[in-house]
Phi, psi and omega in degrees: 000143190267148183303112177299137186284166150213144190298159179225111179245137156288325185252019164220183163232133172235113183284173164235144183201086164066258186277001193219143177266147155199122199275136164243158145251096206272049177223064165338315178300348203258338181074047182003060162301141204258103161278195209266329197295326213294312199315297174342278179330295194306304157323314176280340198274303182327289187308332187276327171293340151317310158266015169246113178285001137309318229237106166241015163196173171198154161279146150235146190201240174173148195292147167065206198256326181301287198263146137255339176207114177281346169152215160257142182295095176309357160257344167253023162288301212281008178248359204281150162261186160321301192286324170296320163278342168293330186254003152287320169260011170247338167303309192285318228267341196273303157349313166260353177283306163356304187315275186334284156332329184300137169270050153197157188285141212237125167225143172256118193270086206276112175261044185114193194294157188236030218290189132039250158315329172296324135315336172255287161349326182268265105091291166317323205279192199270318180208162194220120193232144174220182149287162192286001168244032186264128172247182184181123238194142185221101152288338167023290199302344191279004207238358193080029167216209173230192175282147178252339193279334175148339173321335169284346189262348227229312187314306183307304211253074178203297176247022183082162177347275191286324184319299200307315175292318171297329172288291199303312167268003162256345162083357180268197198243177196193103193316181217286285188288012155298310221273335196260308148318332175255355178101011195268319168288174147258334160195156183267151187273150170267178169323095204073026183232130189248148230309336202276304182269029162267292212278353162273329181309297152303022176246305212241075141348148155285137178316340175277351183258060221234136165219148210273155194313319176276337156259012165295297202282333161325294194277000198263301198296325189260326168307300202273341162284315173312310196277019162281322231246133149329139177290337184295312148333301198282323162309359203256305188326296179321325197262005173271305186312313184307307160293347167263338182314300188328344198233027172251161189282333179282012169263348168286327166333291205289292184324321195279316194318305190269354169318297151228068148066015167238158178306137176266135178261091175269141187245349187076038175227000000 
């Protein structure tokens, strides 16, 4: 594994550790509450990692051991006017579409609270692993107001209907192996094992299990597309995406690979 960099944000940090990024949103004091500065921030490092063809997966997580993301900063919610909170929350929400949007798999590493904005950023990523004292939560309603970021929208359709309403409209929180029962986690960190090497373990297979870039980004694309669409649509989608796969050298790759009976070298093309 390569000695990780680091980038100079004020409010994140970005390792590199060989194929994977890992974003900290690094304002401890703060219980690394998402400002207007974090958002900014978050938005140039997605883009630039989108566009670095090294880089095939990435973490997101939060500094120190209480919070990963403890919510949105409650002194700039609480000056927003109408109009002003309307282009706030169209901010944020383009921001986490980013997430959503990446062609490469986003695991979100949940450490301690996961809250209000923090919970819809995680929400965004692609998969979410936490720790067993990781709580999680969209208190919103408590603040008078709902999630803005995209949570009302995300919730639903990751743990159904009513789950989503009892969390959004009671604000209350609901510990891992809650979180992980209705489906909202994807796996609890072992014993001594902390969100950040869970979620590297799942971004990074053993090399016979190696999987290629391009169709990552293929199925990321035939999901978050699908679930707009009539299924008879998505199903028409799926079989083009399927058919462009046909013409990459990692699918000529991947075939020949278990043909014979070795770890597929995938190059992303």
């Amino acid at each position: 594994m390569t000695t990780a960099t680091e980038t100079s944000y004020k409010n994140l940090l970005l390792d590199r550790r060989d194929t994977t990024a890992i974003l900290t949103i690094n304002r401890p004091d703060k219980l690394n509450a998402l400002n207007n500065e974090t958002m900014a921030e978050l938005a140039c490092a997605l883009t630039g990692l989108e566009r670095d063809q090294e880089i095939r997966g990435i973490i997101i997580t939060g500094s120190g051991e209480k919070a990963f993301i403890a919510g949105a900063d409650i002194n700039e919610l609480a000056v927003l006017t109408p109009i002003a909170g309307s282009a706030h929350a169209r901010h944020g929400q383009a921001v986490l579409q980013q997430i959503e949007d990446m062609p490469k798999l986003v695991v979100a590493a949940i450490n301690g609270f996961c809250l209000g904005g923090g919970m819809e950023l995680a929400l965004a990523c692609h998969c979410r692993v936490a720790t067993p004292n990781a709580m999680l939560g969209l208190p919103e309603v408590t603040l008078g107001i709902i999630p803005g970021y995209g949570g009302t929208q995300r919730l639903p359709r990751i743990v159904g209907k009513g789950r989503a309403l009892e969390l959004i409209a009671t604000g209350k929180m609901i510990n891992a192996e809650e979180a992980h029962r209705i489906g909202l986690v994807n796996q609890i960190a072992g014993e001594g094992q902390s969100a950040v090497e869970a979620a590297l373990e799942l971004l990074n297979p053993p090399k016979s299990k190696a999987v290629g870039p391009v169709a990552v980004a293929m199925a990321i694309k035939a999901v978050n597309t699908g679930m707009s669409l009539p299924l008879s649509d998505a199903l028409d989608y799926e079989t083009q995406l399927f058919g462009l796969l046909a013409t990459t050298a990692d699918m000529k790759e991947g075939m020949t690979a278990f043909i014979e009976k070795r770890g597929a070298a995938f190059r992303g093309e």
